[in-house]
C-alpha positions as CSV (number, residue, x, y, z in Angstrom):
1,X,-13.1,-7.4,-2.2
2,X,-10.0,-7.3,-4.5
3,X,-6.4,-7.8,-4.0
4,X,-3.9,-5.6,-4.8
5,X,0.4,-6.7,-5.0
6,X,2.7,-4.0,-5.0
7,X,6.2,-3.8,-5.2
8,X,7.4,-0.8,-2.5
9,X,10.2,0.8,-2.7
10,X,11.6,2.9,0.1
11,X,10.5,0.7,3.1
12,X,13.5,1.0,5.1
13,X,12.7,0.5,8.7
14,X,9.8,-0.4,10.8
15,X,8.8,3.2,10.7
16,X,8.3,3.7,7.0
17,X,5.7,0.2,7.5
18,X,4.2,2.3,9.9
19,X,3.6,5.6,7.6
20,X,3.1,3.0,4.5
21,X,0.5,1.7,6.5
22,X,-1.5,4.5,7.7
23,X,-1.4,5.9,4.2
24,X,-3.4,3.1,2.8
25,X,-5.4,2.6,5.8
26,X,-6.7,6.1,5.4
27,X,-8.4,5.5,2.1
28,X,-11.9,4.4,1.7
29,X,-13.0,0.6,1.7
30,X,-9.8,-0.7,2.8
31,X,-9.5,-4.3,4.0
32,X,-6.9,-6.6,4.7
33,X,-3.1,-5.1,4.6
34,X,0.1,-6.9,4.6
35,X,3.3,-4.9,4.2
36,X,6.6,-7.4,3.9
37,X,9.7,-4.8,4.4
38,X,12.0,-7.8,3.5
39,X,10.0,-8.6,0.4
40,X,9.3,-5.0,-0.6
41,X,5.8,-6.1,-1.2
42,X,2.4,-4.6,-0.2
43,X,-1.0,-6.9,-0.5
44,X,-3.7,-5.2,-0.3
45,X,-7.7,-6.1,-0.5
46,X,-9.7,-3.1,-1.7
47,X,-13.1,-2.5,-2.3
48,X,-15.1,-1.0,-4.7
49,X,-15.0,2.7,-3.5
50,X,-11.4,2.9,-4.5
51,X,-9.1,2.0,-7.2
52,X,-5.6,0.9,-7.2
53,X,-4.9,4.4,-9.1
54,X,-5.9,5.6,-5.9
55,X,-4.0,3.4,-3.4
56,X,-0.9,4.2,-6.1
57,X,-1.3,7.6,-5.2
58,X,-1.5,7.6,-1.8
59,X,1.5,5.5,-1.7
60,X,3.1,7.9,-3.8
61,X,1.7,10.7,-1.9
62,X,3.4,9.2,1.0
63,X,6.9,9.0,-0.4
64,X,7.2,5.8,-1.6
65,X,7.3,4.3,-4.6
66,X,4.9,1.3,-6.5
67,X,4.4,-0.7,-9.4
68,X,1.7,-3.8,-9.6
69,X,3.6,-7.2,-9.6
């Protein structure tokens, strides 16, 4: 697997974690996920089925926004 940093923005309670989260989780080949509000940081280990253009998306897709770090 790869990992993938992101910087979040929009994660404003423990709620938008949660729909952040899920979001991700959906996509294919995802493994470990840590989401840091206070940071505004998502790490993310992917696999080969998916791209980070993809995870991109469905953050973006989700209402969020992200850039790699």
């Amino acid at each position: 697997m790869e990992n993938l940093l992101l910087k979040i923005t929009g994660l404003i309670d423990d709620s938008s974690v949660r729909i952040l989260a899920n979001a991700i989780q959906d996509l294919p080949n995802i493994g470990h996920l840590e989401i840091s509000r206070e940071k505004g940081e998502a790490s993310i280990d992917y696999g080969r089925f998916v791209s980070p253009e993809d995870i991109i998306q469905a953050i973006v897709d989700a209402g969020f926004e992200a850039e790699c770090v």
